[in-house]
C-alpha positions as CSV (number, residue, x, y, z in Angstrom):
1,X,3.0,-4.8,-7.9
2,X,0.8,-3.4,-4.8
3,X,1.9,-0.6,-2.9
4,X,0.7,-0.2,0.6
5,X,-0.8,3.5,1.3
6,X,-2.8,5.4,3.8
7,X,-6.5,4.6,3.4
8,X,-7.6,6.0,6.7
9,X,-6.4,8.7,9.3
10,X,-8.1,9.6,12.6
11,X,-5.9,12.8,13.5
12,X,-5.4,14.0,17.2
13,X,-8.1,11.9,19.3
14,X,-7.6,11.8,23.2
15,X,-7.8,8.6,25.0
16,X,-10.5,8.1,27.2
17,X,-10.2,5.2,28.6
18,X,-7.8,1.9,29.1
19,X,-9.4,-1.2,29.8
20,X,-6.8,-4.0,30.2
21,X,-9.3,-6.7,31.0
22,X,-10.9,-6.6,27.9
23,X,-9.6,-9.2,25.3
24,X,-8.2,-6.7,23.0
25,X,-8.8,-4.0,20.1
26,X,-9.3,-0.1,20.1
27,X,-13.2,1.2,20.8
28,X,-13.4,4.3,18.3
29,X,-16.8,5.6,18.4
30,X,-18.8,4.4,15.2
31,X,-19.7,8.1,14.0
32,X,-15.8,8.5,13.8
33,X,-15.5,5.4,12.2
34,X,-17.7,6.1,9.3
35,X,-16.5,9.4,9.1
36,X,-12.8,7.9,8.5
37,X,-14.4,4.6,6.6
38,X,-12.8,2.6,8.9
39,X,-14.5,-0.9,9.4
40,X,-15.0,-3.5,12.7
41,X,-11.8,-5.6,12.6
42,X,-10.0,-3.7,10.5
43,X,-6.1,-3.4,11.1
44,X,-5.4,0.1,13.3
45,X,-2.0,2.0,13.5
46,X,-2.0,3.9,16.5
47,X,0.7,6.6,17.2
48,X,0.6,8.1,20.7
49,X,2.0,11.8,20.3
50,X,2.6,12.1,24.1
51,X,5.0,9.3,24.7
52,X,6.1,8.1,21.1
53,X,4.4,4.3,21.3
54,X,3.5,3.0,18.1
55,X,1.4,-0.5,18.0
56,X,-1.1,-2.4,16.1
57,X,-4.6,-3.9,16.8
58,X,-8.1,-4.2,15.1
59,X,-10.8,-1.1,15.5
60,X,-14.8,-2.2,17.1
61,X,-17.3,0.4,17.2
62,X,-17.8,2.3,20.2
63,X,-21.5,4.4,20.9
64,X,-21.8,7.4,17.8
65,X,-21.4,10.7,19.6
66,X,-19.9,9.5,22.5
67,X,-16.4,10.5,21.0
68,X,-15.0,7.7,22.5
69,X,-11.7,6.6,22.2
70,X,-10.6,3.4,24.4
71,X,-7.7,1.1,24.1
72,X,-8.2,-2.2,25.5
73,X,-5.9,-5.1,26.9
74,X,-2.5,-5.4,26.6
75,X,-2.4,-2.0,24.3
76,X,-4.0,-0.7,27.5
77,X,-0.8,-0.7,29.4
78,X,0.4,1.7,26.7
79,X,-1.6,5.1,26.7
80,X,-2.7,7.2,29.9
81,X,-6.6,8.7,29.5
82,X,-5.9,12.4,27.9
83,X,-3.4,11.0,25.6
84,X,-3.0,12.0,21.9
85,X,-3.3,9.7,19.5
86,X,-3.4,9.5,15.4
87,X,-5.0,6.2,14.2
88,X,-3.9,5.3,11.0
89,X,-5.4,2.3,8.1
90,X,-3.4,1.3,5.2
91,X,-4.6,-0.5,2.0
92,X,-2.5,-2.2,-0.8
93,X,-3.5,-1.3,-4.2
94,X,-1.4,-0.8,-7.5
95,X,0.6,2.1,-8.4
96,X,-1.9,3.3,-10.9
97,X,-5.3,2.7,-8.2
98,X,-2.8,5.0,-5.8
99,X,-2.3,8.1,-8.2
100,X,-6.1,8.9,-8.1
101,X,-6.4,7.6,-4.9
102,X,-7.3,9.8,-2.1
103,X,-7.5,8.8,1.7
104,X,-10.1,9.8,4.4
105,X,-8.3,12.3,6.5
106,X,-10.3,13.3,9.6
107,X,-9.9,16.1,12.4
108,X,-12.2,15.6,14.9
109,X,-12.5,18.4,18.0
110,X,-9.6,18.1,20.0
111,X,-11.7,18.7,23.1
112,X,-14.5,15.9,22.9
113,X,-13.2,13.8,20.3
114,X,-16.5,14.7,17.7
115,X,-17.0,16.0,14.4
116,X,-18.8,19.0,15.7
């Protein structure tokens, strides 16, 4: 039996920016990425601490150190720049894999969205 549990978590990141013309995804720059072992395409959880909206999309890198955080088309229409978000991955793995198992938890600066 698989169990799905937190693999990833990207913990208070600000929004800064909304592009609803673009065809869709979360930009997350790549340094954060790597720090969190998050991959391109992979399946994102965002949770948007200022107005409670919860959705799902697919994370692309965005340019390292430019703390970047930008939610693109339709998701766009659902955060404000200066928002708060967590980002969240899951992965499935058996109950055994899951007791030693133990997930990338980042807290990057809450002012620029780094890991200085």
């Amino acid at each position: 039996m698989l169990i799905t549990v937190v693999k990833s978590k990207i913990h208070r990141v600000k929004v800064t920016g909304a592009d609803l013309n673009y065809i869709g995804s979360i930009t997350i720059d790549e340094d954060l990425m790597d720090a969190a072992n998050i991959v391109e395409g992979e399946k994102v959880q965002i949770v948007n601490n200022n107005n409670g909206n919860r959705l799902e999309t697919y994370a692309i890198p965005g340019p390292r150190g430019s703390g970047e955080i930008t939610l693109n088309g339709a998701a766009a229409r659902l955060v404000a720049v200066g928002d708060v978000l967590i980002l969240i991955c899951y992965a499935q793995m058996t109950l055994e894999e899951a007791r030693d198992f133990k997930p990338s938890l980042l807290f990057p600066n809450e002012k620029d969205n780094t890991l200085t």
